[in-house]
KEKE-3310 file (N, C-alpha, C; in steps of 0.2 Angstrom, whole numbers, plus 5000, padded with zeros to 4 digits):
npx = (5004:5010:5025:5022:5012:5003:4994:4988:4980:4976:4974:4968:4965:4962:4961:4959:4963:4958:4948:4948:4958:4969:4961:4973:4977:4969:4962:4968:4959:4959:4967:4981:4981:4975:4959:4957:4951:4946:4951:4968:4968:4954:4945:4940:4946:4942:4943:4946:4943:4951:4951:4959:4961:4970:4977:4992:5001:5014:5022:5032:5049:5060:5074:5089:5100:5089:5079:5067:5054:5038:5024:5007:4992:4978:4967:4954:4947:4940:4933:4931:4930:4927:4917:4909:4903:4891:4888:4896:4899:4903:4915:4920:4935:4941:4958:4966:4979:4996:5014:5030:5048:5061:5076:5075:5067:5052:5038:5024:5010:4991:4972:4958:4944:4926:4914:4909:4920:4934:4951:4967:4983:5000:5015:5031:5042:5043:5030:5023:5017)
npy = (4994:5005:5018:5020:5018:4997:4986:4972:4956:4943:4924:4915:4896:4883:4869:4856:4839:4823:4817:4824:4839:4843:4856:4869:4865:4875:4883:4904:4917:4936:4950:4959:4962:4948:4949:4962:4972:4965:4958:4949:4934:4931:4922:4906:4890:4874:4875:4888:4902:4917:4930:4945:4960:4975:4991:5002:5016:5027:5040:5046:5047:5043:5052:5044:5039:5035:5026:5020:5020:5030:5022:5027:5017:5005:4992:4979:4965:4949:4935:4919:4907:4891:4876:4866:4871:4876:4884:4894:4912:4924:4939:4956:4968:4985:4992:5006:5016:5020:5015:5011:5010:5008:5009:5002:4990:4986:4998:4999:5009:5012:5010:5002:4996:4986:4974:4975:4979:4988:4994:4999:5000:4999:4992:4984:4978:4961:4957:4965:4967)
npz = (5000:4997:5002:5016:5020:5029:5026:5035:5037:5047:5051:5064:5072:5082:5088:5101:5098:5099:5112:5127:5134:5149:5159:5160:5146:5137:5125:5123:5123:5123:5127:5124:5105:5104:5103:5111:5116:5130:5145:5149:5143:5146:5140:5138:5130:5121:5108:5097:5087:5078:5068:5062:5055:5051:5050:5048:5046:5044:5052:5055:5062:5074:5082:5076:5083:5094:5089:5076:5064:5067:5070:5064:5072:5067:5073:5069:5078:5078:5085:5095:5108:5112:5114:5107:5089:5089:5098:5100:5102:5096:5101:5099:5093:5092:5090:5093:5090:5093:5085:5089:5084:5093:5105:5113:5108:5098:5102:5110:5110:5117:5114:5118:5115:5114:5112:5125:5134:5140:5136:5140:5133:5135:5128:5128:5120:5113:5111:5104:5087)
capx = (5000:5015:5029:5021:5008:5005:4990:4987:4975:4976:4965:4971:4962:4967:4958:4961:4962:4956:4947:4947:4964:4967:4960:4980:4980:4965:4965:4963:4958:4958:4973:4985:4981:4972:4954:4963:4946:4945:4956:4972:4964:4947:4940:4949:4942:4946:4945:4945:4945:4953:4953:4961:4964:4977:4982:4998:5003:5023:5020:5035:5052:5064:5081:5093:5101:5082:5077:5066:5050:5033:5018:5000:4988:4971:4967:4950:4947:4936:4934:4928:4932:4921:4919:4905:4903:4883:4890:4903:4899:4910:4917:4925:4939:4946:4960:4971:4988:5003:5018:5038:5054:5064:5082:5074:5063:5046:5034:5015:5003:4985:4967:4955:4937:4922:4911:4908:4925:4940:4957:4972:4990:5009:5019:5037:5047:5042:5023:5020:5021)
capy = (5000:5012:5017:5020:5011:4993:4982:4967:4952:4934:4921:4910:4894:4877:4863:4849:4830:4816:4818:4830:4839:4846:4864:4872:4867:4877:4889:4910:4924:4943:4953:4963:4957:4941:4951:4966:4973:4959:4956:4945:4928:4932:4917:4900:4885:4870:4877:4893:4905:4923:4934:4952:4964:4982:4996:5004:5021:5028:5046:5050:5043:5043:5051:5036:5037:5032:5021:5020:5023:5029:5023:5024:5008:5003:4986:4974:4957:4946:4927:4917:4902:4887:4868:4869:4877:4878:4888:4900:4917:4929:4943:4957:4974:4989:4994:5010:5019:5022:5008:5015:5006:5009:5006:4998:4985:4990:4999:5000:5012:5013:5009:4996:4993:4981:4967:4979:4983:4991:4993:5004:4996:5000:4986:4986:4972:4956:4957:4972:4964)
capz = (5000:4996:5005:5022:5023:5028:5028:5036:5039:5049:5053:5065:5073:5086:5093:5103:5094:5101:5118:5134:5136:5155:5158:5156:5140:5132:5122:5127:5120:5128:5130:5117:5098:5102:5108:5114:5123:5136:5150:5146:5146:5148:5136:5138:5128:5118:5103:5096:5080:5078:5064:5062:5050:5052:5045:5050:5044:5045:5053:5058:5065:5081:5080:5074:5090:5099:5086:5067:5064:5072:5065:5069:5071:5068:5072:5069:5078:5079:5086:5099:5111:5112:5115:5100:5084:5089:5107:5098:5103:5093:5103:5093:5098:5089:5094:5089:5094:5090:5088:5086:5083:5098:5104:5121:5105:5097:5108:5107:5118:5111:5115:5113:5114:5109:5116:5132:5137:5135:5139:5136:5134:5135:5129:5128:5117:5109:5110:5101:5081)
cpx = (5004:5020:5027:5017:5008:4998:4989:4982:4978:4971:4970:4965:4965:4959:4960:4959:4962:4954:4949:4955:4962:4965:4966:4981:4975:4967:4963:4964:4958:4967:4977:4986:4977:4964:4955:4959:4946:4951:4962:4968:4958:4943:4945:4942:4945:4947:4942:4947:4946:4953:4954:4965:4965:4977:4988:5000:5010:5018:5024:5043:5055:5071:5086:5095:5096:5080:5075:5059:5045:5028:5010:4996:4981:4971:4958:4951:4942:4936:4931:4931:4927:4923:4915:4902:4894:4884:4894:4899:4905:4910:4922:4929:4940:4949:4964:4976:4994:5009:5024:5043:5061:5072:5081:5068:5057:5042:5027:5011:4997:4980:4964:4949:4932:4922:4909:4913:4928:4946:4961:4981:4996:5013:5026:5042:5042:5032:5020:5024:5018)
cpy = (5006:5010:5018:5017:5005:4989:4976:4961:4947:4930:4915:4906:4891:4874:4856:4843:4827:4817:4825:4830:4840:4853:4870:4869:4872:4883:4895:4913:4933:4946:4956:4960:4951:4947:4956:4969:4971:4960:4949:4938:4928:4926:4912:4894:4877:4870:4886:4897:4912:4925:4943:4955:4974:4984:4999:5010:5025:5035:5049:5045:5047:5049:5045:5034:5033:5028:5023:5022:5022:5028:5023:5019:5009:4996:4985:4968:4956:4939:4925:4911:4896:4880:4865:4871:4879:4883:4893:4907:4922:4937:4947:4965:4978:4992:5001:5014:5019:5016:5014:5010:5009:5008:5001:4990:4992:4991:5004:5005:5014:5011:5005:4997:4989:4975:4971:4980:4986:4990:4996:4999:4999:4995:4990:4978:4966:4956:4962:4969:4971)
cpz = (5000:5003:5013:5024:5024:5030:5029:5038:5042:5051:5056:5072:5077:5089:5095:5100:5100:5109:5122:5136:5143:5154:5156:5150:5135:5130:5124:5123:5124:5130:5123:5113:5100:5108:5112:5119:5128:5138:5147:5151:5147:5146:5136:5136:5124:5111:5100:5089:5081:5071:5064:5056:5055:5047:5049:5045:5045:5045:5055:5060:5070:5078:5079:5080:5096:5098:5078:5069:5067:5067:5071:5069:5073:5066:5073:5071:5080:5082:5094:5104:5112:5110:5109:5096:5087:5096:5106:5100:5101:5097:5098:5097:5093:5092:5090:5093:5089:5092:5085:5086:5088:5099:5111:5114:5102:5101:5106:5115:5112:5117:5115:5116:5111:5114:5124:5136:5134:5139:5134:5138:5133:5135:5124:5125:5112:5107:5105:5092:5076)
residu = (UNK:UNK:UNK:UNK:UNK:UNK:UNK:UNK:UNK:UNK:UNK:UNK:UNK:UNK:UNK:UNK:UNK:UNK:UNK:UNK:UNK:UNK:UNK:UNK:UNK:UNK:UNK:UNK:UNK:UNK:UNK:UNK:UNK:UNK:UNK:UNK:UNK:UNK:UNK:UNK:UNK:UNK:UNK:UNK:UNK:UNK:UNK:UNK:UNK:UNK:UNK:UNK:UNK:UNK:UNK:UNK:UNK:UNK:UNK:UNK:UNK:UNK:UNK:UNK:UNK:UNK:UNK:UNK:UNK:UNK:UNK:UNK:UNK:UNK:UNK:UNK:UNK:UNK:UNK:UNK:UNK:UNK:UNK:UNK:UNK:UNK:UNK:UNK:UNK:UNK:UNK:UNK:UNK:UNK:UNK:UNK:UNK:UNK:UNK:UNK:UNK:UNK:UNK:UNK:UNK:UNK:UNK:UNK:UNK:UNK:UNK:UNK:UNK:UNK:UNK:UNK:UNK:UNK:UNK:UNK:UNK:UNK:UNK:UNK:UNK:UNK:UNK:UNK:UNK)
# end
């Protein structure tokens, strides 16, 4: 989408084969990128479906010395957790902020709402994609 911008989708899914795992293995939803209104972990199941689409816009950068660039973000997700498909209840969030390329990693502060919550984030290193 040119040299600044950058749009993205994914769709990712999982469930357990053959039989009842134990409760530490299900799947979760809720927290920064997977469901980002809810509380981290909020939805926990034995299977589950996520899709999200992004835009990313370059609006700026760091001094070299700080880091590279700063962009702004709008993200969509949708997805659900669920034992089955006749019980899926899809929960969805939008989130938006600002992400930058640091010399401490990449670093996200932003917003999010949807599905009756919200939740405001500051992440620092590997979480922030």
């Amino acid at each position: 989408m040119g040299r600044r911008a950058v749009l993205t989708a994914t769709f990712d899914a999982g469930a357990h084969a053959g039989g009842t795992a134990p409760g530490f293995y299900d799947y979760t939803l809720g927290g920064p990128f997977r469901l980002s209104a809810l509380p981290r972990n909020a939805l926990r199941g034995p299977k589950y479906a996520l899709a999200t689409a992004g835009y990313r816009l370059k609006v700026g950068s760091l001094p070299k010395l700080f880091g590279g660039a700063i962009y702004a973000t709008l993200s969509a997700e949708a997805g659900s957790v669920f034992d089955r498909a006749s019980r899926m209840r899809v929960k969805s969030a939008v989130t938006g902020g600002f992400a930058a390329e640091t010399a401490l990693g990449p670093v996200f502060a932003g917003i999010s709402g949807g599905s009756g919550d919200a939740q405001v984030y500051f992440l620092i290193g590997r979480q922030v994609r």
